[in-house]
Structure formats: structure tokens, C-alpha cells
C-alpha positions in Angstrom: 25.1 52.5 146.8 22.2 54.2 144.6 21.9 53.9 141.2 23.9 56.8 140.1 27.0 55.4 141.8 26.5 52.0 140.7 26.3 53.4 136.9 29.4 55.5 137.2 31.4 52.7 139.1 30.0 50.7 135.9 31.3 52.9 133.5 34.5 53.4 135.3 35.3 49.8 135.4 34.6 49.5 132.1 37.1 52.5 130.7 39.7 50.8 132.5 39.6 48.0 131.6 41.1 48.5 128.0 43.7 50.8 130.0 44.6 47.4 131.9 45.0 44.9 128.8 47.3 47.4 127.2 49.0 47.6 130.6 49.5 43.7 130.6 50.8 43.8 126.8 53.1 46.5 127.1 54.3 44.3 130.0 54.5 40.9 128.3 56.9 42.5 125.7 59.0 44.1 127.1 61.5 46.5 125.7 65.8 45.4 125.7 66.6 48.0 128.0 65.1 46.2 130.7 68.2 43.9 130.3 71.6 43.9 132.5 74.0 44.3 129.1 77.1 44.9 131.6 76.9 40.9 132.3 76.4 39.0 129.4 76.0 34.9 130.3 77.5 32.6 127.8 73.9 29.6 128.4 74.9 26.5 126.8 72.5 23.4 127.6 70.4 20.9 126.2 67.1 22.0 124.0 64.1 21.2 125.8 61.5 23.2 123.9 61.3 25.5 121.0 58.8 27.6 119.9 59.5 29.1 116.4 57.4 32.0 116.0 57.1 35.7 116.2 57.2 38.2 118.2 60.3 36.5 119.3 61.4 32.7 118.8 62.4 30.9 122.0 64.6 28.0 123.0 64.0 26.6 126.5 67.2 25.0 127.2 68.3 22.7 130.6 71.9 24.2 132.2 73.7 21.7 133.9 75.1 21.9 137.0 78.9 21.7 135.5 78.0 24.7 133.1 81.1 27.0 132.2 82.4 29.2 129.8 84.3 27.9 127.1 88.3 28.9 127.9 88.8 30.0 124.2 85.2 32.2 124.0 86.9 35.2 123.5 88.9 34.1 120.8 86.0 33.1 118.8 85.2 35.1 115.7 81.4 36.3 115.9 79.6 37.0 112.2 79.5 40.9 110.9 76.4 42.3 111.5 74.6 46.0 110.7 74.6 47.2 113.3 77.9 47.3 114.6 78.3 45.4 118.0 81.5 44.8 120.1 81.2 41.1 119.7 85.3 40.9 121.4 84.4 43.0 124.2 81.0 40.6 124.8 82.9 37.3 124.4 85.7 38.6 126.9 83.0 39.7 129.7 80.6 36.4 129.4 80.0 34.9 132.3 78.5 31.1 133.0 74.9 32.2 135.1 74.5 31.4 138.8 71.2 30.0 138.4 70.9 26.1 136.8 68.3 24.1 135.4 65.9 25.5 132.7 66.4 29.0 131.4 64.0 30.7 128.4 66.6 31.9 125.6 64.7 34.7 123.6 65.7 35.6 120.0 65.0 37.8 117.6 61.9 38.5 115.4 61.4 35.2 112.8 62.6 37.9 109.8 66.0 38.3 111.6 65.8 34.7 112.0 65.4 34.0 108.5 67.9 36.2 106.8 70.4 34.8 109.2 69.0 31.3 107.8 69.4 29.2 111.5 68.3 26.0 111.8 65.2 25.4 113.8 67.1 23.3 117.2 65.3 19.8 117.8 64.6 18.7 121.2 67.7 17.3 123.2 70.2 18.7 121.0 72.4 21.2 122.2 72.9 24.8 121.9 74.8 27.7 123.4 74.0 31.4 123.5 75.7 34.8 124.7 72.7 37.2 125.6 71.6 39.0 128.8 69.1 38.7 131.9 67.8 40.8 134.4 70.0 42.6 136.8 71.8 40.0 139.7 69.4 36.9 137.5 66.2 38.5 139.2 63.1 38.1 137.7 63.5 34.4 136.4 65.9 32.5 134.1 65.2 34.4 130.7 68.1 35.6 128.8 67.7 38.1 125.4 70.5 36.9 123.0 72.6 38.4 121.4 74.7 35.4 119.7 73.2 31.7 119.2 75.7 29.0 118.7 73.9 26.4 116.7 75.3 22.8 114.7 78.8 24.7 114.6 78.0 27.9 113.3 77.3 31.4 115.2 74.8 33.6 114.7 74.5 37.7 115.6 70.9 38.3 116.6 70.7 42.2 117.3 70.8 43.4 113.4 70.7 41.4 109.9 73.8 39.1 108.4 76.4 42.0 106.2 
């Protein structure tokens, strides 16, 4: 290689490499549509990290191998949101996951989190949510939620509290 095509390999490499961070960060946050919202999973398991901080807070939670649904989920009454989400239709479909053992619950942005007022979970207490993976639980155990189920109370994560 002379020196001409080293310098333009150089300055190639070096113009994509911005292209290739902002590749890897559009990646690590993904967008919701990326989601399978025709199976929602109702996660319930024990709290065995929590990270309480934006973008997103998590809650890695252990599923046990007994894991069901609830038989009287879709009864439940699910708190009004703005945006207006079929929280009976949800609750009816919910489904316990095929996959056990840890799964990453994502919520919503620490302002949603606030105005909702939820309780930062403590390590080995227990928690259950309604939210969403990845099509046939491909791509690892991470579930977007869409209702947290925390000390008694229920929490809608896609809009703020009416």
C-alpha cells in the first residue's frame, strides 16, 4: 500500500467511526416497536437487582420454575392513565413466559417513575409485572412493562397517573 492509500484508508476509518458509535447507541436503546405486544407475559419473581436511573429504570427479577399467572388477573382493575390503554384486553391475554430464571424488567423514564410515585423494590422482595419481550422470547429474557405490581399497588407505565 503507498502512502496515498494508507492516508485515505486513514481517513476513512476515521469518518466511520462516529457512524459506528451512533450505530451501537441507536442499538442499545432501542425503540418499543421492536416488542411482541400480541403476547404480553405477566413476570412475577423475586428482585435480584435494581437499578433506578434513567434512560429507563430496571428490575432484574429471578422466575421460578412454578411461575403462573394469577387465576383472577383479568379481573384486576389497572390505574387510569393518559394515554388510553386496554389494560382488560392486556390482563385477559397475559401469559406466564417459557423461559425461567433471571429476566431484565425495563420501565419507564425516572419522570414517569416519579409522578406515578413507586417505591424503589429492595433486593429479595417480590414484584410482578405485565409487559412484553421479543417475538417467540428471542433475543434474551428482557421484558418492556407496561404494569408493575409493587407492595400491593399497580402501576401503568406507558403514560402519566390521570
Amino acid at each position: 500500500m503507498n502512502r496515498r492509500q494508507y492516508l485515505a484508508a486513514s481517513l476513512a476509518s476515521l469518518s466511520a467511526a462516529p457512524l459506528a458509535w451512533l450505530t451501537q447507541r441507536a442499538y442499545a436503546h432501542h425503540g418499543w416497536n421492536s416488542f411482541d405486544e400480541s403476547r404480553p407475559l405477566y413476570i412475577e419473581g423475586r428482585v435480584k437487582a435494581v437499578k433506578w436511573q434513567n434512560p429507563h429504570a430496571e428490575i432484574v427479577v429471578t422466575v421460578s420454575a412454578d411461575a403462573k399467572v394469577p387465576a383472577d388477573l383479568a379481573q384486576r382493575k389497572m390505574p387510569a392513565q393518559t394515554i388510553n390503554v386496554d389494560a382488560a384486553k392486556i390482563l385477559a391475554a397475559a401469559s406466564a413466559p417459557k423461559r425461567r430464571g433471571d429476566w431484565t424488567l425495563e420501565l419507564s423514564p425516572m419522570v414517569r417513575i416519579e409522578a406515578w410515585k413507586i417505591p424503589e423494590p429492595k433486593v429479595g422482595e417480590t414484584v410482578a409485572a405485565i409487559g412484553y419481550t421479543f417475538k417467540d422470547e428471542k433475543g434474551g429474557s428482557f421484558t418492556r412493562v407496561e404494569y408493575l405490581l409493587i407492595r400491593g399497588q399497580s402501576y401503568g407505565l406507558r403514560s402519566s397517573p390521570v
